[in-house]
Structures are given as structure tokens and as C-alpha cells.
C-alpha positions in Angstrom: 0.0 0.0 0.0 2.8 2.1 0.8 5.1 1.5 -1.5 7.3 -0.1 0.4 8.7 -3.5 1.6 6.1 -4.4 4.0 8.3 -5.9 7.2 6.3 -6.3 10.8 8.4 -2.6 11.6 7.0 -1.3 8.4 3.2 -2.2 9.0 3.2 -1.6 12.9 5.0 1.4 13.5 6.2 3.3 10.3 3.1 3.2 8.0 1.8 6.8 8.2 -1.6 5.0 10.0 0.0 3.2 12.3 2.2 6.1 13.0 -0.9 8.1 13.9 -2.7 5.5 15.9 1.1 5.4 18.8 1.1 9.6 18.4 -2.7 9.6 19.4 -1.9 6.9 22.4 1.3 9.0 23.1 -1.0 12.4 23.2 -3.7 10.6 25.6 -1.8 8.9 27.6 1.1 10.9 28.4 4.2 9.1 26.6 7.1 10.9 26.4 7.6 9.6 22.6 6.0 6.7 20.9 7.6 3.3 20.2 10.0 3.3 17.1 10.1 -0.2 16.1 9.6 -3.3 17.7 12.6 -4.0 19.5 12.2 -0.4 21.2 8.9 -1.2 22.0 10.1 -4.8 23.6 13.0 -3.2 25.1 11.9 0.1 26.1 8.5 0.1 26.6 7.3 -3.3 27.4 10.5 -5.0 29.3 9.9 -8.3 31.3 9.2 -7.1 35.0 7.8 -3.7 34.5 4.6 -2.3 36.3 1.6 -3.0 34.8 3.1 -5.9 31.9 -0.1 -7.7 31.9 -2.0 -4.5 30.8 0.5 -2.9 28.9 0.5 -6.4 27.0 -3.0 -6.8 26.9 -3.4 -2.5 25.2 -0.6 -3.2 22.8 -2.0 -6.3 21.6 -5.4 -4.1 21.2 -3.5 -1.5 18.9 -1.7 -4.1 16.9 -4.9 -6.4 16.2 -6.7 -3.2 14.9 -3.7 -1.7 12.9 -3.5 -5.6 11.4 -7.0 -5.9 10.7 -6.9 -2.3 9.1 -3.6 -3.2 6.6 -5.5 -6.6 5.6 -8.9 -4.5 4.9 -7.1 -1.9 2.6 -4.7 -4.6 1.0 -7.2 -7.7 0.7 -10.8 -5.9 0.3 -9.4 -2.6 -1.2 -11.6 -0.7 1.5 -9.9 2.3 3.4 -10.5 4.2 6.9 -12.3 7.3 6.1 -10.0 8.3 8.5 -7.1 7.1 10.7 -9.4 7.7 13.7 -11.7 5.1 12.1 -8.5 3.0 13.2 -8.5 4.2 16.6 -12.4 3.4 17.5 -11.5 0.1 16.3 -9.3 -0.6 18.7 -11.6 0.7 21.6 -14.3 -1.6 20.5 -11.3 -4.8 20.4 -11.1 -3.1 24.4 -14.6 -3.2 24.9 -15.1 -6.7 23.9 -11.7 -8.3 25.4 -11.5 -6.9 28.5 -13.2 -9.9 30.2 -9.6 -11.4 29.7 -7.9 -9.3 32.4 -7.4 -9.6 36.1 -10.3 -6.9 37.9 -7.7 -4.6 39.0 -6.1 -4.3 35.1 -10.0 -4.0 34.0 -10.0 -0.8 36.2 -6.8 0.7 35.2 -8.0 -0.2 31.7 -11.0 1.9 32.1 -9.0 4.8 33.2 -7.0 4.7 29.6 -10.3 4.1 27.7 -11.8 7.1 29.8 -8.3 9.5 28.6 -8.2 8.2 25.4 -11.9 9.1 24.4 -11.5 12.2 26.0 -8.2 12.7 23.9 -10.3 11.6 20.9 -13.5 13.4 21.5 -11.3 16.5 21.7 -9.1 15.6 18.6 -12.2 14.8 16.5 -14.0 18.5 17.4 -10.6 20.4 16.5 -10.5 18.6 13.4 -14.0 19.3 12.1 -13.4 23.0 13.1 -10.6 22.7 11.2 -12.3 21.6 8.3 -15.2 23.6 8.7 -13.2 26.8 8.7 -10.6 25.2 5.6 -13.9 25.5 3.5 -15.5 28.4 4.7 -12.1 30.8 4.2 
């Protein structure tokens, strides 16, 4: 789609999509800088023994399942995202429906990142159609 060898880097961090979706999670959540590749985000983010693994496992499996099922929609059925956002709800519903998986204390801290990140995207979504809105109307 891209242009480019597709490698697992390429698909789930450097596509411009993908890209988006870790800059919005870095914007809501509070990251100092989004993952780079996949060995940074083994390395750096998710090492063995750090607070939270189960969780941060369990939201980066989230993200990579939707960016995945996104690249297979726009390679295999030719449909696109109307938007990379589209990308982003996708990934909240994936949330929604596989939370039952985690332990009741990482459900909780999992609604606190759903409740930032649709705040984060509630916001982003309003500034954009302003955006627009004004783009047309100047």
C-alpha cells in the first residue's frame, strides 16, 4: 500500500496510519515519545518485570490487532478508513469486547485509559472538524 517492503516494523509502527494510531496513544496517555520499532517497543517500553506488563501487553495487543485488521482491509478488500481515527475506535471496541480477559484490577486501570483516550479523541475529533469547517469556509 505504501510502496514499500512491508516488514512487521514497516506495518506496525512506520506506515503513516500506524504512525498516527502510537502519536494519538502517546497524546492521551502521556508518553514521552512513541515506540519506534519493535525492538524499542520490547525493550523500552514493554521490558519483562515492569509495572503494569499484563496491561500494557493486553493495550498493545489491542492496537496491533486493529492496525492488522486495518492493513488486511485496505490490502485484501481494497476498502480504506475514512480516516485514521476510524483505526483508533476500532481498537476501543477490540477493548470493549476483550476486557473480560484481564485480572479486575487491570480491567479498572483499563477503564482509566479508555476514559483518557476518548477524551483525547473526543477532543481531537471537534478540533478537526473545526478545522475543516473553517478550511472550506475561508
Amino acid at each position: 500500500m505504501c510502496r514499500v517492503v512491508e516488514s512487521v516494523d514497516h506495518i506496525f509502527f512506520e506506515c503513516v496510519i500506524s504512525s498516527f494510531i502510537w502519536r494519538s496513544c502517546m497524546e492521551a496517555l502521556g508518553w514521552d515519545r512513541p515506540p519506534a520499532n519493535l525492538p524499542d517497543f520490547l525493550n523500552n517500553w514493554l521490558p519483562l518485570g515492569c509495572s503494569d506488563y499484563c496491561l500494557k501487553l493486553f493495550q498493545f495487543a489491542v492496537v496491533a490487532w486493529a492496525i492488522w485488521v486495518n492493513r488486511n482491509n485496505m490490502t485484501i478488500e481494497k476498502t480504506f478508513p475514512t480516516s485514521p481515527i476510524d483505526v483508533l475506535y476500532k481498537s476501543d471496541v477490540f477493548m470493549q469486547q476483550w476486557r473480560i480477559l484481564l485480572r479486575d484490577d487491570d480491567r479498572q486501570k483499563l477503564e482509566t485509559y479508555r476514559n483518557l483516550s476518548k477524551w483525547w479523541l473526543k477532543n481531537f475529533s471537534n478540533k478537526a472538524r473545526h478545522r475543516i469547517a473553517e478550511d472550506i469556509f475561508l
